[in-house]
C-alpha positions in Angstrom: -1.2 0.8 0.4 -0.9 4.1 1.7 -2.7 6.4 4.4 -2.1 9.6 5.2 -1.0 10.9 8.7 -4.5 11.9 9.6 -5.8 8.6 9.1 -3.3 6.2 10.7 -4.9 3.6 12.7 -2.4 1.0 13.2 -1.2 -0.3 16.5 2.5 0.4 16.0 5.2 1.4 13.5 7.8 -1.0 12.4 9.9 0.8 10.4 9.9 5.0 9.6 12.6 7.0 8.3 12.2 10.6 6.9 15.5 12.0 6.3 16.2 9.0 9.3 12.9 9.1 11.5 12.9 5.2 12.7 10.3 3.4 14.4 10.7 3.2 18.3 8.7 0.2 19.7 10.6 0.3 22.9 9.7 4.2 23.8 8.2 3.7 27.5 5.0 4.3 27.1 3.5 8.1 28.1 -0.2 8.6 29.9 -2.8 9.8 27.9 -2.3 13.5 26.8 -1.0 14.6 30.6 2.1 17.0 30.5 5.4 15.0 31.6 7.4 16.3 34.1 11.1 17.3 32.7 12.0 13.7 33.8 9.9 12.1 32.3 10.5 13.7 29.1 13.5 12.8 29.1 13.4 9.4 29.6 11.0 9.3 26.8 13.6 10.8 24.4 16.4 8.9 25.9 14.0 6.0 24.3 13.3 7.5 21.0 17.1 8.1 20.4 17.9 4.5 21.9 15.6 2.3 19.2 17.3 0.7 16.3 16.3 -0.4 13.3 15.5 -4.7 13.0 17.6 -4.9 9.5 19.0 -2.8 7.0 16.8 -0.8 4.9 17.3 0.5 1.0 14.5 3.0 -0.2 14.2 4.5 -4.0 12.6 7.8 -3.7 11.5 10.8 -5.9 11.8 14.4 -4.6 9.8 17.4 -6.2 10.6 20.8 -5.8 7.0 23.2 -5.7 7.3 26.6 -5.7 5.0 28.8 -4.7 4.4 30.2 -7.7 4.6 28.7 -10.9 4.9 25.6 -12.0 7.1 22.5 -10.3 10.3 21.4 -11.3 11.0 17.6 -12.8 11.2 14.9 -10.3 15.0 14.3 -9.1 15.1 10.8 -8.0 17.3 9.1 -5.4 18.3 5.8 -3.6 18.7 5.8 0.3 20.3 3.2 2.6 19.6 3.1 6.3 21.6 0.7 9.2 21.9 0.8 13.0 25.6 -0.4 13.8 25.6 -0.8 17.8 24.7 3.0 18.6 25.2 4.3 15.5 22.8 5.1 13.0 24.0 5.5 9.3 22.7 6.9 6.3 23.9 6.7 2.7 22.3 8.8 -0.2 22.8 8.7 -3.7 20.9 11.6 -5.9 20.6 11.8 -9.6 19.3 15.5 -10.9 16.8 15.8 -13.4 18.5 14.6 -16.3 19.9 11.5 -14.4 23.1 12.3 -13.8 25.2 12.1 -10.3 24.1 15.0 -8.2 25.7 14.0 -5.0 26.3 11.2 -2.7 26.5 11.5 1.4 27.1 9.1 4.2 26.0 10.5 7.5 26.7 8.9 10.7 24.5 9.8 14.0 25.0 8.7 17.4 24.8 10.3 21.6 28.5 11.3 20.3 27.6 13.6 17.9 26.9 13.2 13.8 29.3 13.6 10.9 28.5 14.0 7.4 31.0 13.5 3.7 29.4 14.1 0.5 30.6 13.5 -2.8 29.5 16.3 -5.8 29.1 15.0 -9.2 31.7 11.8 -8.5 34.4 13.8 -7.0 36.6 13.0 -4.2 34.7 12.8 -1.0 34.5 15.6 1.5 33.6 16.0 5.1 31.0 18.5 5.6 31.3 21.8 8.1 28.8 21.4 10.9 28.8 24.9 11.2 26.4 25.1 7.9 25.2 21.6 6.6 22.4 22.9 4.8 23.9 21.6 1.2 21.0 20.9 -1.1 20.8 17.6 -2.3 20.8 18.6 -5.9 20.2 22.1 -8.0 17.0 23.7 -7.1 16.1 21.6 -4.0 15.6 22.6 -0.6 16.1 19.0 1.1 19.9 18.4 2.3 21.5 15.8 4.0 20.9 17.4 7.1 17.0 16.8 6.6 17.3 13.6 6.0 19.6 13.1 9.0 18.5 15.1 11.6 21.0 15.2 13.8 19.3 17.8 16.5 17.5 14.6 18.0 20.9 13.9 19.5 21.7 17.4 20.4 22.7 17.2 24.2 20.9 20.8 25.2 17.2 19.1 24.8 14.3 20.2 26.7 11.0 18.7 26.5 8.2 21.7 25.7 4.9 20.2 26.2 2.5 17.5 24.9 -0.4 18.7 22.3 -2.3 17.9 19.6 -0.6 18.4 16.2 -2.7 16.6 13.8 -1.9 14.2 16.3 -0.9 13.8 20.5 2.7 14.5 20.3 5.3 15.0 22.5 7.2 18.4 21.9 11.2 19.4 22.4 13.3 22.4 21.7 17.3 21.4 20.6 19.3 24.1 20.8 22.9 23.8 18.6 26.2 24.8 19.1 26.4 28.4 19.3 27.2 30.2 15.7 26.3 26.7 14.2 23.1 26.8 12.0 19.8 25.7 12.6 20.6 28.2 15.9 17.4 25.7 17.4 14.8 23.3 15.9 11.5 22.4 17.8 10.3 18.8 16.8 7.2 16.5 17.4 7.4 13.0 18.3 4.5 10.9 17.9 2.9 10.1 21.7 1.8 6.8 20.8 3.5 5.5 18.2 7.3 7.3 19.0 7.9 9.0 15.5 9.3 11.9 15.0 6.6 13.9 12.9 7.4 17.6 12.6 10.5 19.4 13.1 10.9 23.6 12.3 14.3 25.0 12.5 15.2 28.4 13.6 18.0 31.3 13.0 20.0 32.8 15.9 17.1 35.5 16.0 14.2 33.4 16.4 13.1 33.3 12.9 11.4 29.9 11.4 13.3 29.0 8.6 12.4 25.4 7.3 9.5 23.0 8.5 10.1 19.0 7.9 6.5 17.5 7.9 5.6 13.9 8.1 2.5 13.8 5.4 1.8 9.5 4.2 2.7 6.2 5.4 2.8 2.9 3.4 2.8 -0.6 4.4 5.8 -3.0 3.1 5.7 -6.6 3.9 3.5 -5.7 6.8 5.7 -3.3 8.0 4.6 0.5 8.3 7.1 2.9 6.8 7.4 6.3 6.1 5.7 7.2 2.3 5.8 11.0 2.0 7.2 14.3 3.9 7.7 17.5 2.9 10.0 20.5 3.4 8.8 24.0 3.5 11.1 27.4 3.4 9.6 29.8 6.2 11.0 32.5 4.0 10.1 31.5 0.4 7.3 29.6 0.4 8.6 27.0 -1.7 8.8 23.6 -0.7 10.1 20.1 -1.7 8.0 17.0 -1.7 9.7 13.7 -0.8 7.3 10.3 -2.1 9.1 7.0 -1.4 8.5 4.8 -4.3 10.0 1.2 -3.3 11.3 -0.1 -0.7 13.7 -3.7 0.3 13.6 -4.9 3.5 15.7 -7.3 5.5 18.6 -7.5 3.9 21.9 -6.6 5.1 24.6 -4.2 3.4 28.3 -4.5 3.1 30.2 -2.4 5.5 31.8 -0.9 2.9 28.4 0.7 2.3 29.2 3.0 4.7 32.4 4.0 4.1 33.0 7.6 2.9 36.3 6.7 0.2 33.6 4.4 -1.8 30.7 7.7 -2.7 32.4 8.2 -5.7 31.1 5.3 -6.8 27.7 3.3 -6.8 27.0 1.7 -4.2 25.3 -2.3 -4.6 21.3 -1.8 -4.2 19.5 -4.8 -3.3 17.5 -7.1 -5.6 13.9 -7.5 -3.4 12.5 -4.2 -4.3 8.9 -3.8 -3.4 6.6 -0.7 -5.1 4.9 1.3 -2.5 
């Protein structure tokens, strides 16, 4: 069953990942739609980063590339496997372009001590990516990267909470600002005030220019858990934009630690055998 983001009506989120974007049912709670003052804010994100997920988590997904004019490209499809290990949450990704071959493989790792990424191009040796410019598409004519999927900047340490507003829904706003001559220069995101997901996130260039928006668009419900279903990725610049639809999902199962491991991308990784359609 899906429902999109307008829509939503249940009580909590178990389980939502976007690129990453997990459900945080221990964020303390907020007031109503009342500004925060800068500490509270900040205890509110030290909650969102803080949550981790109850099991492992494998999603199959599909990603469409739209531009804005003419006619969409073939579906590129993908398999993505999430874990929290202690404070660290990891991500492995394995894409097939349109014809069904290997586009590339990732492993990212995310925690308060900063995020690391390796990626693996058609089955060659694995690489470490330069933070400096992670913005590698995750296949030929896509927009979405690893990065996007990661999102990193919810753990970058110069974070300031903006404001809380109405975005669709009540949200909680912050500005992360990067590493200076890293890229995105800044990215300004939404987290959900009531049900502690991140929703929206719009990166900037050193000069202040948008230059990608991640936007929350569907949930789905999985063995009574809510989940992330759709979210899409527009380019300020172009227009064009990617679609991301998750099509199954296996929960509550729990991965191999070699899952993880950046020498193994070259090489399948074992998917789980529960699979449920969304």
């Amino acid at each position: 069953m899906r429902t999109r983001l307008l829509s939503l009506s249940v009580r909590w989120v178990a389980c939502l990942i976007a690129l990453g974007c997990f459900a945080q049912s221990r964020i303390p709670s907020a007031p109503g739609l009342d500004q925060l003052t800068p500490e509270q804010g900040q205890a509110f994100l030290a909650g969102f980063r803080a949550a981790r997920l109850n099991s492992d988590l494998c999603l199959r997904f599909e990603i469409v590339h739209k531009p804005r004019k003419g006619e969409s490209l073939p579906a590129v499809k993908g398999t993505l496997w999430a874990a929290s290990h202690g404070s660290e949450q990891l991500l492995r990704g394995e894409i097939k372009d349109a014809q069904g071959k290997p586009a590339l493989a990732f492993i990212t790792v995310k925690s308060a001590q900063g995020s690391r990424v390796w990626v693996s191009r058609r089955g060659a040796a694995t690489q470490k990516i330069d933070d400096q410019a992670p913005l590698i598409p995750l296949a030929d004519g896509l927009i979405l990267s690893p990065f996007d999927l990661q999102l990193p900047f919810t753990h970058w340490p110069a974070t300031a909470y903006l404001t809380t507003e109405k975005r669709r829904r009540p949200v909680h706003t912050f500005d992360a600002l990067n590493q200076i001559g890293h890229e995105p220069a800044k990215v300004n995101y939404a987290i959900d005030h009531v049900y502690g997901v991140l929703i929206q996130a719009t990166c900037f260039d050193a000069n202040g220019k948008k230059t990608r928006t991640l936007q929350v668009e569907e949930f789905s419900k999985v063995d009574e858990q809510w989940m992330l279903a759709a979210c899409s990725l527009l380019d300020e610049t172009t227009r064009d934009a990617d679609l991301l639809r998750i099509t199954e999902a296996a929960l509550g199962g729990s991965f191999a630690p070699q899952t993880f491991e950046p020498s193994t991308l070259a090489e399948p990784a074992e998917q789980p055998t529960n699979f449920k359609k969304l």
